[in-house]
MARKE-472776 format. One record per residue (C-alpha): residue number from 1; residue in three letters; x, y, z. Coordinates in nm, 3 decimals. Each point is the difference from the previous one (the first is absolute). Last residue first. Example, Ala and Ser with C-alpha at 12.3 -4.5 7.8 and 13.67 -1.06 7.14 Angstrom:
! residues 2
- 2; ser; 1.367; -0.106; 0.714 $
- 1; ala; -0.137; -0.344; 0.066 $
***
This chain:
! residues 449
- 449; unk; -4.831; 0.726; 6.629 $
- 448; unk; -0.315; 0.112; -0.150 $
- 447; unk; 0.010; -0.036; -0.318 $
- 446; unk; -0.170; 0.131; -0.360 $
- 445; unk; 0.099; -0.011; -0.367 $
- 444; unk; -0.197; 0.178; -0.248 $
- 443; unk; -0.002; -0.208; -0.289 $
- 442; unk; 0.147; 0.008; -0.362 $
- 441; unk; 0.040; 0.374; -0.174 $
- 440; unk; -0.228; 0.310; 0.118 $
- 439; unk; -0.047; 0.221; -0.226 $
- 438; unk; 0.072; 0.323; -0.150 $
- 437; unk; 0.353; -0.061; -0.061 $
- 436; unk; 0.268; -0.223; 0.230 $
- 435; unk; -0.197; -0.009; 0.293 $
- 434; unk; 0.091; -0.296; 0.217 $
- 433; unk; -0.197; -0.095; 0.351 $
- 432; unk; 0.118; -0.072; 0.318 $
- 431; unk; -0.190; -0.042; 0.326 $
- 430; unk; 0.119; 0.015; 0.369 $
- 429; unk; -0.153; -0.068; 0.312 $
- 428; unk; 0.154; 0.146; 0.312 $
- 427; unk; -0.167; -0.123; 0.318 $
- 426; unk; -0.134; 0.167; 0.303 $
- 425; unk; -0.375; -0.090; -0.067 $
- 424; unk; 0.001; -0.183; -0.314 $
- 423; unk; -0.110; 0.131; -0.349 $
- 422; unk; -0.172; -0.243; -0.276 $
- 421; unk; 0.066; 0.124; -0.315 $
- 420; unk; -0.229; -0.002; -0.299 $
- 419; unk; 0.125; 0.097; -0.344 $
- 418; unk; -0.136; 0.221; -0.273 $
- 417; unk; 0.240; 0.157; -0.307 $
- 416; unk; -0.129; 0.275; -0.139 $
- 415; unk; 0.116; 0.084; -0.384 $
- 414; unk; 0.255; 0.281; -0.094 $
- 413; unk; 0.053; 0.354; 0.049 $
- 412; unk; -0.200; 0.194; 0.252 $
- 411; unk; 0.088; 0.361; 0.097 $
- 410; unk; 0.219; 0.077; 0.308 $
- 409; unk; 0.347; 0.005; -0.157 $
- 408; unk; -0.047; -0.277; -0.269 $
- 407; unk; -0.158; -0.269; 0.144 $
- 406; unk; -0.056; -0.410; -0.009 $
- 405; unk; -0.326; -0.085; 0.202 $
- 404; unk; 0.020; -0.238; 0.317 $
- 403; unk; -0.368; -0.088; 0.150 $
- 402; unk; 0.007; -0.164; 0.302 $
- 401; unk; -0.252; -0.174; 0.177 $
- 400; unk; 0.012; -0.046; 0.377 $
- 399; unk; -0.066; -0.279; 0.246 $
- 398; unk; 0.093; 0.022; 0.379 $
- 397; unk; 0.201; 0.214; 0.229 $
- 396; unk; -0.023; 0.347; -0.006 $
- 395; unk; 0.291; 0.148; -0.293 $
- 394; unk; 0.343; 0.174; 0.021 $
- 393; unk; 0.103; 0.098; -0.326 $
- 392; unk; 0.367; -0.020; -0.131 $
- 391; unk; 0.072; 0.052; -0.371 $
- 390; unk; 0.308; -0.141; -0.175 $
- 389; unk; 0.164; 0.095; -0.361 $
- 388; unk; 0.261; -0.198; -0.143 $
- 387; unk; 0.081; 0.192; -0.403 $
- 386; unk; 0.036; -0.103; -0.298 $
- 385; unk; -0.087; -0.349; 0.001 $
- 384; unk; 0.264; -0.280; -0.048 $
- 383; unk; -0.114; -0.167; -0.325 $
- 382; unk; 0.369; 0.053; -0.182 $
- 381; unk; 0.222; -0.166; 0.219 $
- 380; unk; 0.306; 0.076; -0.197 $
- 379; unk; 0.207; -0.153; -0.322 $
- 378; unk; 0.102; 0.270; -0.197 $
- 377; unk; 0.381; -0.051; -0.096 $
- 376; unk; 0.094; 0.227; -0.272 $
- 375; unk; 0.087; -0.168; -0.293 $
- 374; unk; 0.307; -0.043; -0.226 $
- 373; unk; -0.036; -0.211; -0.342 $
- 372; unk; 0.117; 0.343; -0.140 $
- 371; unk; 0.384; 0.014; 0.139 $
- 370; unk; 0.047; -0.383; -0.181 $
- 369; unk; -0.138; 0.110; -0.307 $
- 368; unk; 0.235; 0.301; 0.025 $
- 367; unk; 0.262; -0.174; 0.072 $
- 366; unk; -0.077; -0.247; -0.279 $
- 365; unk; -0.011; 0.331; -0.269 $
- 364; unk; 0.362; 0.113; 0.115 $
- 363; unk; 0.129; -0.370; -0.051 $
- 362; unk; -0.105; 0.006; -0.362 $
- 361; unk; 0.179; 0.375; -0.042 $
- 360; unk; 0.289; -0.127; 0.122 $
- 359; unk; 0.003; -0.261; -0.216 $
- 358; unk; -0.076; 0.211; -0.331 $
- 357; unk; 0.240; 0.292; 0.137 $
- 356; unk; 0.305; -0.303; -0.007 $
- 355; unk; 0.218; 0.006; 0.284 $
- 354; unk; -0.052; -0.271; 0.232 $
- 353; unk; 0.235; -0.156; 0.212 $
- 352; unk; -0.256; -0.202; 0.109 $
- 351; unk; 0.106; 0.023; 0.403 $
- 350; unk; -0.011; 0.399; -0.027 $
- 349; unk; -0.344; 0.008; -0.209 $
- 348; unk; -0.139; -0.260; 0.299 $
- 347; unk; 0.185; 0.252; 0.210 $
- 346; unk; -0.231; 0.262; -0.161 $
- 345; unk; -0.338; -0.176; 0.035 $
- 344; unk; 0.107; -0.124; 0.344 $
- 343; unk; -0.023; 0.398; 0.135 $
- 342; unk; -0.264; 0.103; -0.179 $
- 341; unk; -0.182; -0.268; 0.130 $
- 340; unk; 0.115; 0.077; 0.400 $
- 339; unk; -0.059; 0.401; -0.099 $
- 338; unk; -0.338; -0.092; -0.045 $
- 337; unk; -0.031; -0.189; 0.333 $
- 336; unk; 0.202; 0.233; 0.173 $
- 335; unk; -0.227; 0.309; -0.041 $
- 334; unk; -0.335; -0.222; 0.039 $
- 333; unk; 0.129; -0.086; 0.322 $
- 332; unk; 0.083; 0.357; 0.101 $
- 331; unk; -0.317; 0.105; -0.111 $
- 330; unk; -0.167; -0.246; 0.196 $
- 329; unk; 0.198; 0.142; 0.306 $
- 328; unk; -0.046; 0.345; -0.112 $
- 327; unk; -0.421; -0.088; 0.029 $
- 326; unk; 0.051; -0.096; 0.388 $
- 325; unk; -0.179; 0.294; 0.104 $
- 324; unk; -0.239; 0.052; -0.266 $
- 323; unk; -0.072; -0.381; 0.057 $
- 322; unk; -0.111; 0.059; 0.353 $
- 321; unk; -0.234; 0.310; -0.048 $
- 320; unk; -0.162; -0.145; -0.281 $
- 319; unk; -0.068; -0.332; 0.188 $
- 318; unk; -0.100; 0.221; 0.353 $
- 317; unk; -0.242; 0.233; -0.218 $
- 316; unk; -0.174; -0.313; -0.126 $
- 315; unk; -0.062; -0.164; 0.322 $
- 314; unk; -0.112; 0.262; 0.150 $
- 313; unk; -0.011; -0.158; 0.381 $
- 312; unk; -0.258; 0.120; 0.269 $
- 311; unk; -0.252; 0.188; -0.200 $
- 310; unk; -0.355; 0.076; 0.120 $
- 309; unk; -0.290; -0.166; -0.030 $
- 308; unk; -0.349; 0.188; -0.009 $
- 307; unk; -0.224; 0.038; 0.313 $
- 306; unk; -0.263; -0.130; 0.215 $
- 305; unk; -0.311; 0.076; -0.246 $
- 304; unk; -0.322; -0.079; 0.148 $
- 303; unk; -0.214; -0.247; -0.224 $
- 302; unk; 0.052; -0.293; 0.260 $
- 301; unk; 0.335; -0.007; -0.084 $
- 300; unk; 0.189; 0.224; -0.260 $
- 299; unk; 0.327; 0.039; -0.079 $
- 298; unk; 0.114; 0.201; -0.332 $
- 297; unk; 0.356; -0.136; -0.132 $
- 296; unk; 0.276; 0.201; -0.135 $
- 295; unk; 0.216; 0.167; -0.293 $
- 294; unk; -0.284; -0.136; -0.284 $
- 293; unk; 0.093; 0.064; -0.350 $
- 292; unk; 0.312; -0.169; -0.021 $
- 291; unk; 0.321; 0.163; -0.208 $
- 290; unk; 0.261; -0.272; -0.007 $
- 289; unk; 0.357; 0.091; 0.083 $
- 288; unk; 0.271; -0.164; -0.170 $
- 287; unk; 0.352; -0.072; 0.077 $
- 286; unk; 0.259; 0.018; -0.211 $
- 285; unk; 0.262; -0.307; -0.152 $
- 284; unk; 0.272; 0.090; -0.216 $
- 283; unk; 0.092; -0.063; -0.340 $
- 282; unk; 0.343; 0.176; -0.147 $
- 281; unk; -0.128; 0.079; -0.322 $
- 280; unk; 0.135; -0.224; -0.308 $
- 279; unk; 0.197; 0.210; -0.251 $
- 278; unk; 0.301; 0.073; 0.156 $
- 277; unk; 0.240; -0.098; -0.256 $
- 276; unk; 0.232; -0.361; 0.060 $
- 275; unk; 0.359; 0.129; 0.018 $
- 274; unk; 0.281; 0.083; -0.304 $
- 273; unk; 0.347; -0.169; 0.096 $
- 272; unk; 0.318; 0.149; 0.035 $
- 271; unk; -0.118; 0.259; 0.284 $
- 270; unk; 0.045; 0.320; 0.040 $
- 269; unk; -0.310; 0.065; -0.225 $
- 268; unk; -0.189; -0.232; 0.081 $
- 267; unk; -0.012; 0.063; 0.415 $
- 266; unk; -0.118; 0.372; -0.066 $
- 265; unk; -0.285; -0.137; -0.206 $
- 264; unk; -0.039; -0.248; 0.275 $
- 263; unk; -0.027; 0.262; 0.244 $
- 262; unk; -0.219; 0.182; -0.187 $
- 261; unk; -0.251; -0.186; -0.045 $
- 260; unk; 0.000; -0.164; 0.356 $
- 259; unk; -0.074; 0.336; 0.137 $
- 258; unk; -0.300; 0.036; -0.272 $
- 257; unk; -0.103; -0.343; 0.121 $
- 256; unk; -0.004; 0.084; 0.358 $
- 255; unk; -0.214; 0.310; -0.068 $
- 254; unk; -0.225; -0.145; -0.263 $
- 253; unk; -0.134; -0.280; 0.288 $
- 252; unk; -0.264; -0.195; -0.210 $
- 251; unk; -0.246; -0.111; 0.192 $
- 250; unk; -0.168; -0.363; 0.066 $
- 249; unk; -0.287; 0.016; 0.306 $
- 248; unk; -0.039; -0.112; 0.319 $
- 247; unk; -0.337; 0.014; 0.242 $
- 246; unk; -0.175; 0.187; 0.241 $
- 245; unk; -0.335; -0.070; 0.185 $
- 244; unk; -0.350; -0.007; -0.134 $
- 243; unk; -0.204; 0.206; 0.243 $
- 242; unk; -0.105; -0.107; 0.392 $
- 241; unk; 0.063; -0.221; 0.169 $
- 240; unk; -0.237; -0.006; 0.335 $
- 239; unk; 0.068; -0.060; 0.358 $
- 238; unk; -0.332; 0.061; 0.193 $
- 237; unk; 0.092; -0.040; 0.380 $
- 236; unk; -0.314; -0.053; 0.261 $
- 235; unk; 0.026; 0.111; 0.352 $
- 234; unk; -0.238; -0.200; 0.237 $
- 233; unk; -0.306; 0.167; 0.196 $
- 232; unk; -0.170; -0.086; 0.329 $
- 231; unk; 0.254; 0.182; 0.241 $
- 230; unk; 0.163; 0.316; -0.219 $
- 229; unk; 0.289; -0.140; -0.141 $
- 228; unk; 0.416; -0.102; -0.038 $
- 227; unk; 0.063; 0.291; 0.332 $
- 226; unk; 0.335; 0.011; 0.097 $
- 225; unk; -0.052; 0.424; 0.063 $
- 224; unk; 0.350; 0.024; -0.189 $
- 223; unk; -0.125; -0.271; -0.255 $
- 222; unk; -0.282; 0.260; -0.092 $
- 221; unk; 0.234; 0.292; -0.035 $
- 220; unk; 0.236; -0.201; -0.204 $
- 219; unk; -0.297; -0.100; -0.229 $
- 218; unk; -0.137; 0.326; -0.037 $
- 217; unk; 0.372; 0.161; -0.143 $
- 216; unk; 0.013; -0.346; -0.237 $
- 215; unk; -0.334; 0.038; -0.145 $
- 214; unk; 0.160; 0.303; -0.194 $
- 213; unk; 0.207; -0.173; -0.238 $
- 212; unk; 0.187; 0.270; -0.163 $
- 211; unk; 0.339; -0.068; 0.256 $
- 210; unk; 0.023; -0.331; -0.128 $
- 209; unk; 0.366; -0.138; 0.135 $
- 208; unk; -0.064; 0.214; 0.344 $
- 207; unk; -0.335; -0.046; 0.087 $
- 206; unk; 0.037; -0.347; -0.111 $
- 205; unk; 0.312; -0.075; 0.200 $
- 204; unk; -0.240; 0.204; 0.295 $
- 203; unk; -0.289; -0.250; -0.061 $
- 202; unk; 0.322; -0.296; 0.064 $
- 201; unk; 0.092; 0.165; 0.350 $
- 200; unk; -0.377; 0.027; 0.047 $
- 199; unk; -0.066; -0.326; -0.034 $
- 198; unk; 0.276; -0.151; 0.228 $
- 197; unk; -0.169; 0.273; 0.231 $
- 196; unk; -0.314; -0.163; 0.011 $
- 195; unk; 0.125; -0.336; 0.028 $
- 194; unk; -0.305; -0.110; 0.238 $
- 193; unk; -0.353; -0.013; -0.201 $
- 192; unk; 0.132; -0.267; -0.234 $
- 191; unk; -0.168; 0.170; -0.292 $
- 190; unk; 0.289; 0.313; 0.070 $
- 189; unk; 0.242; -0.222; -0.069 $
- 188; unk; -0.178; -0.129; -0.355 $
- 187; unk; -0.039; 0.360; -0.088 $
- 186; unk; 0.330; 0.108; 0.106 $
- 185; unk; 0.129; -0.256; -0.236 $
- 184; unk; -0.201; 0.056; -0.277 $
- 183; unk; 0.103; 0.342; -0.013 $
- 182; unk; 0.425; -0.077; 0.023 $
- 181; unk; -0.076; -0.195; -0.309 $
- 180; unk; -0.164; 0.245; -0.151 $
- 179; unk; 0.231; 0.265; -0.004 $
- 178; unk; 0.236; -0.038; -0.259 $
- 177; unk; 0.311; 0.192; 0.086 $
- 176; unk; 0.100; 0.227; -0.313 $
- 175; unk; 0.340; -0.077; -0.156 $
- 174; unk; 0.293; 0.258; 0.065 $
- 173; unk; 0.220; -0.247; 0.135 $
- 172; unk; -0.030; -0.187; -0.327 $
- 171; unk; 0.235; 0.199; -0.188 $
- 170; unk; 0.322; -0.120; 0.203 $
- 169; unk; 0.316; 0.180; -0.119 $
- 168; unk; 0.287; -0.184; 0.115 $
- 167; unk; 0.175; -0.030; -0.355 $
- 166; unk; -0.064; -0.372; -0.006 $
- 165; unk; -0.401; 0.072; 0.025 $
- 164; unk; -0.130; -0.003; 0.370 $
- 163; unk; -0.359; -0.151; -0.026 $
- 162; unk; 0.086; -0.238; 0.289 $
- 161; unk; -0.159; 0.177; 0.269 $
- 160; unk; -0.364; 0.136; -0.168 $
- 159; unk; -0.015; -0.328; -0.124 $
- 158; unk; 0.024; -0.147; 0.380 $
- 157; unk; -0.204; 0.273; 0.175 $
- 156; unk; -0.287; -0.035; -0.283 $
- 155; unk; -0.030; -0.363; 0.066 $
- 154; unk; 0.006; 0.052; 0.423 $
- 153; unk; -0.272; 0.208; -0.073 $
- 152; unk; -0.213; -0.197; -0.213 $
- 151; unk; 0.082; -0.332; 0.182 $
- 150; unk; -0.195; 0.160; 0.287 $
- 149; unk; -0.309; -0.026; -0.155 $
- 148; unk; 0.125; -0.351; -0.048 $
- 147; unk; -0.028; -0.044; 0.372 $
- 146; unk; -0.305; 0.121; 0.035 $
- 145; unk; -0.187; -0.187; -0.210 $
- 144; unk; 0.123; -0.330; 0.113 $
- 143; unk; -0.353; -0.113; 0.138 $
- 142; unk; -0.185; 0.203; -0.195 $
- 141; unk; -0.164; -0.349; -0.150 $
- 140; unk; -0.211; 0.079; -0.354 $
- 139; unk; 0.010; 0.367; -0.055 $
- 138; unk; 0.323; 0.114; 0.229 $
- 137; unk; 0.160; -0.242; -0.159 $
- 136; unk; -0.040; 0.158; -0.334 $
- 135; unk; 0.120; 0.357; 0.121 $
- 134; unk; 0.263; -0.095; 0.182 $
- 133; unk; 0.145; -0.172; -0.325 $
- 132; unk; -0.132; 0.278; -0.173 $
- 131; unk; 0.245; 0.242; 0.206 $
- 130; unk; 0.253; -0.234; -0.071 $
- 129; unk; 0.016; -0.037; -0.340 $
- 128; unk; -0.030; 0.357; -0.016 $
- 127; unk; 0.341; 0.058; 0.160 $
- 126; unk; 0.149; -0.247; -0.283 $
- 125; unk; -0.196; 0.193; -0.264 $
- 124; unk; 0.139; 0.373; 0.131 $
- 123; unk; 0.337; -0.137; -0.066 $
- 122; unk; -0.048; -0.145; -0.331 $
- 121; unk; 0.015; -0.364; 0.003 $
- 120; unk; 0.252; -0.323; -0.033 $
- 119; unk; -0.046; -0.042; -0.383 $
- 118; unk; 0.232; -0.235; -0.126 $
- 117; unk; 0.275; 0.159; -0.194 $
- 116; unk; -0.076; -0.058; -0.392 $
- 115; unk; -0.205; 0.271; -0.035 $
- 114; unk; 0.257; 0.247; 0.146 $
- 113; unk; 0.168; 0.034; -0.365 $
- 112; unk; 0.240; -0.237; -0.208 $
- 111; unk; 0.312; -0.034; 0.041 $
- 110; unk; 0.027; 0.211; 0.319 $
- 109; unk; -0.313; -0.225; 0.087 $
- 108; unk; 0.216; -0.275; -0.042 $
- 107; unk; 0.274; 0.154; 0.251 $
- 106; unk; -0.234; 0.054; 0.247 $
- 105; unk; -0.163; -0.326; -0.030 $
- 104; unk; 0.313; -0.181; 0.058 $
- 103; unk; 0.133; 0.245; 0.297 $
- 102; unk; -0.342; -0.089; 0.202 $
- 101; unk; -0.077; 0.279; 0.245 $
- 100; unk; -0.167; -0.116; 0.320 $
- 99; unk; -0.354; 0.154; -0.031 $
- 98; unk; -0.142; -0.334; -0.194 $
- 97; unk; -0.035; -0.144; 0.350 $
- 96; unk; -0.221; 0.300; 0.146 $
- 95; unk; -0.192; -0.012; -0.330 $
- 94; unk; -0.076; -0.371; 0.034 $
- 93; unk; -0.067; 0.064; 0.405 $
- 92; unk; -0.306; 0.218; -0.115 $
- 91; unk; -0.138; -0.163; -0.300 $
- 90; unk; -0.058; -0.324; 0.244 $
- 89; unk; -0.171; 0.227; 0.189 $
- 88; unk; -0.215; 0.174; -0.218 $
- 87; unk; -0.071; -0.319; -0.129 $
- 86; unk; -0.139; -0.140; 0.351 $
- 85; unk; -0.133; 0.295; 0.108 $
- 84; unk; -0.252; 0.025; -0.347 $
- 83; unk; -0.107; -0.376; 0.039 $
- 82; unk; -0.109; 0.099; 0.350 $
- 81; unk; -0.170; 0.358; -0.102 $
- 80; unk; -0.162; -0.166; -0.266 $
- 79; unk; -0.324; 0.232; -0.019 $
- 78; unk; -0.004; 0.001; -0.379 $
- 77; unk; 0.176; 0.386; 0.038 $
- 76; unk; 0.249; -0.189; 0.234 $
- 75; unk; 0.067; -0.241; -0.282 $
- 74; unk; 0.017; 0.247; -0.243 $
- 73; unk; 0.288; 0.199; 0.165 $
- 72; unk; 0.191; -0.375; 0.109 $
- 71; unk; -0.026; -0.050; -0.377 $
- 70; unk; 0.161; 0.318; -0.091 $
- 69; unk; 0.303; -0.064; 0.250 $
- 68; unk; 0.027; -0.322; -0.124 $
- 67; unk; 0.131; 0.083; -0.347 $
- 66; unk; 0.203; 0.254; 0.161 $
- 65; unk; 0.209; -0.315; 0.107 $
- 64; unk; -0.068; -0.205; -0.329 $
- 63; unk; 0.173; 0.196; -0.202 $
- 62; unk; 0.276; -0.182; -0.093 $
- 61; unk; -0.169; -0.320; -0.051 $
- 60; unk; -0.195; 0.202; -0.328 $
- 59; unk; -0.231; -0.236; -0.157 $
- 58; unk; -0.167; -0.214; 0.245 $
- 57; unk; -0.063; 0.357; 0.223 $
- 56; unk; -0.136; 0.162; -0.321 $
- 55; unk; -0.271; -0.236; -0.045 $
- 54; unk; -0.089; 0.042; 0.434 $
- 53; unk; -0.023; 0.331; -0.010 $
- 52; unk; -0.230; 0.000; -0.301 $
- 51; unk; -0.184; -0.230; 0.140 $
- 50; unk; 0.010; 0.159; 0.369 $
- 49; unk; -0.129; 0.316; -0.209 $
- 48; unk; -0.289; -0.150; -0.158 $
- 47; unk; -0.155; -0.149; 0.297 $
- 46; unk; 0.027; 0.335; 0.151 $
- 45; unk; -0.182; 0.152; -0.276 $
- 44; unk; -0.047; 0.300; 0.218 $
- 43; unk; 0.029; 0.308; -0.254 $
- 42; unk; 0.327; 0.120; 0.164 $
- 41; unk; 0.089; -0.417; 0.044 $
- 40; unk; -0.007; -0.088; -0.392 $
- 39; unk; 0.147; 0.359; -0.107 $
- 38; unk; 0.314; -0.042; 0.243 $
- 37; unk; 0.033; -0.397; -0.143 $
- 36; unk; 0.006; 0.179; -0.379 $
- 35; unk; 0.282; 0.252; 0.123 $
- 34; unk; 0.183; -0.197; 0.147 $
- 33; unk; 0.083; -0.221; -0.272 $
- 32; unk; 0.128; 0.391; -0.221 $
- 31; unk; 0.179; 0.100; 0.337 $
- 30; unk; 0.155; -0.313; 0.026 $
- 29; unk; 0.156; 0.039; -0.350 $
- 28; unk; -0.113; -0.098; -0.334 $
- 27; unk; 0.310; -0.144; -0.236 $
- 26; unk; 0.137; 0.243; -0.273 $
- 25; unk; 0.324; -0.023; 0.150 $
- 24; unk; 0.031; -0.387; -0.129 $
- 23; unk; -0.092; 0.142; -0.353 $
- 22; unk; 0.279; 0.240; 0.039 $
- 21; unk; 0.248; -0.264; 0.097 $
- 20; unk; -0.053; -0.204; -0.293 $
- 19; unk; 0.043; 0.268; -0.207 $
- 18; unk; 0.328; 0.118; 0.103 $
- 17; unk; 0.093; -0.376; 0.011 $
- 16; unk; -0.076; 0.024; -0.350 $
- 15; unk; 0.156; 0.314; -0.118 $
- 14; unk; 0.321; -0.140; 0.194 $
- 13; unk; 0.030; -0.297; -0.181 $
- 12; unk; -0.081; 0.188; -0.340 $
- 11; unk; 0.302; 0.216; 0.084 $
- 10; unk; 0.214; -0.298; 0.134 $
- 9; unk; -0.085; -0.138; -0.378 $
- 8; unk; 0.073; 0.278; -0.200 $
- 7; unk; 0.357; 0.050; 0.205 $
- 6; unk; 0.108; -0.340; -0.110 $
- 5; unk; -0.126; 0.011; -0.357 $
- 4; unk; 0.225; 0.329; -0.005 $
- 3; unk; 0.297; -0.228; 0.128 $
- 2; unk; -0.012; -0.249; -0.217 $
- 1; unk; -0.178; -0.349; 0.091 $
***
């Protein structure tokens, strides 16, 4: 074969391996399966969802782990608090494991992009996990309630700790507290009619971490009287979620990938060999915040109105919030993994020995297939709600019939939603219900712990 034949053929090599690896970048991501399994649950086709869940669990190993998390979501909605605990759990100590840092994976996803690590959890999803682990006991047994409302805390302490980068700049000190945990708590002390002030050492965390939620002031001055309730009535706890909560998206970062432009325009020309062109974006992963109609929940019993929930944890805000903050971290990945491929492109140049334009223009075109089959990584827990919201009523004891009606502000906006409760003297009962548009989606769960 002469030497032009030679050249032709690397050339048409390349072309084809550039090709190949466009069609493989082409590929849906988990945003684009999400999205069908978020539509199934928002207009609740429950049974739908937990098909679709499960489908996409037998195809994709790797992302089994937030996988779970949206089944353990529709199971509570079903009013499978048990089977919901169980997953959430077994989701929980995966995560934990998957935190040690595994030099294999980090160098593939170098390769490659942070789709191939396993997914080990966004920050604000591994304190979730155990908020709705408290949350789903609390609606079948209650018997460990309170200790994985303290999970939450101790959670947030321990990322908040290790999120020094190698420069000593931590980014995740300036994370907001989530509050809900420490709620819970004080309201499952305070049930027990003696750890008043173990309550209101955990009210003040709230006061303090959620300085906009306003129950807070009348609940310290409540616990400082250690009164639960007025003899003959109970205290009744609506926990609601409400709105369709956030989720990831694919975006083009033009910042980074101007940067990158130049520097390997810069890097070809003092170099002997010619390097890949910046054509593919640098791909990184945002956050998204859904626009809901309804921002709380009417409550009604007995035709009297008692109230309107009230936020405890934004959900949303708290994701945005988080990833803003460690966004030059992703960046930084992003950063090494293109420079990484432009890097091997020109040794591979270096180890060829090769000179020709037409060769070095065929290994030009496969690092730029190979730069385009990049993707951001947007696996999440995409059917957390938007927001946690709780109302506290005390009620007589007996029978009552609620009535819980999505709103916007003060004005209707969404279907009613009846329930009966059954109040005990001196007791908290607690009911949760999920609002993720006008209406409400699966049961209304109810216990008495």
């Amino acid at each position: 074969m002469s030497i032009s034949a030679r050249h032709t053929f690397r050339c048409l090599t390349a072309v084809w391996l550039c090709a190949g690896l466009l069609l493989l970048a082409g590929c849906s991501t988990h945003a684009d399966r999400l999205r069908q399994i978020r539509t199934a649950y928002y207009s609740g086709d429950l049974d739908r969802a937990t098909a679709l869940i499960g489908k996409e669990t037998k195809k994709r190993k790797g992302e089994g782990g937030v996988l779970q998390l949206e089944q353990a979501m529709v199971d509570l909605a079903l009013g499978r608090p048990a089977e919901a605990e169980r997953t959430l759990r077994i989701v929980r100590d995966r995560f934990d494991d998957l935190e040690q840092k595994d030099l294999g994976e980090a160098f593939l996803s170098t390769l490659s992009d942070d789709t191939k690590r396993a997914y080990s959890g966004e920050d604000y999803e591994k304190i979730l996990i155990r908020c709705f682990l408290a949350l789903s006991n609390l609606m079948h047994d209650g018997s460990d309630a309170g200790a994985y409302a303290l999970q939450v805390g101790d959670k947030q302490r321990q990322i908040m700790n290790a999120g020094a980068d190698p420069a000593g700049t931590n980014p995740k000190l300036s994370y907001r507290r989530v509050a809900f945990g420490a709620y819970l708590h004080a309201a499952l002390q305070e049930g027990t009619h003696l750890n008043y002030d173990e309550a209101a050492r955990s009210i003040q965390l709230v006061a303090n971490w959620e300085p906009d939620f306003a129950p807070a002031r009348r609940d310290l001055e409540r616990l400082t009287s250690g009164r639960h309730s007025e003899p003959g009535h109970g205290v009744l706890y609506v926990i609601t979620l409400v709105g369709r909560g956030p989720f990831k998206e694919e975006r083009a970062e033009p910042a980074s990938s101007a940067a990158l432009l130049i520097a390997d325009r810069i890097l070809s020309v003092t170099g002997k060999h010619s390097l890949p062109p910046t054509i593919a974006p640098v791909k990184i992963p945002v956050i998204i915040r859904s626009r809901n109609p309804a921002d709380s929940v009417v409550v009604e019993a007995d035709d009297r109105k008692l109230g309107q929930t009230e936020t405890i944890t934004d959900i949303s805000r708290m994701a945005v919030e988080q990833h803003e903050a460690v966004m030059p971290q992703i960046m930084a990945r992003a950063v090494v993994r293109r420079v990484v491929k432009k890097g091997s492109v020109y040794a591979a140049k270096e180890a060829a020995k090769v000179s020709h334009p037409a060769a070095e223009m065929a290994l030009d075109l496969a690092g730029v297939a190979w730069e385009a089959t990049e993707a951001a990584d947007t696996r999440c827990w995409g059917l957390l709600p938007d927001r946690i919201q709780v109302l506290r009523v005390e009620l007589p004891a007996g029978t009552h019939k609620l009535r819980l009606t999505p709103a916007s502000g003060n004005r209707p906006a969404g279907e009613t939603a009846h329930e009966t409760v059954t109040i005990e003297d001196g007791r908290n009962t607690f009911i949760m219900a999920t609002f993720p548009d006008t209406k409400l989606v699966g049961q209304v769960l109810s216990h008495t712990p």
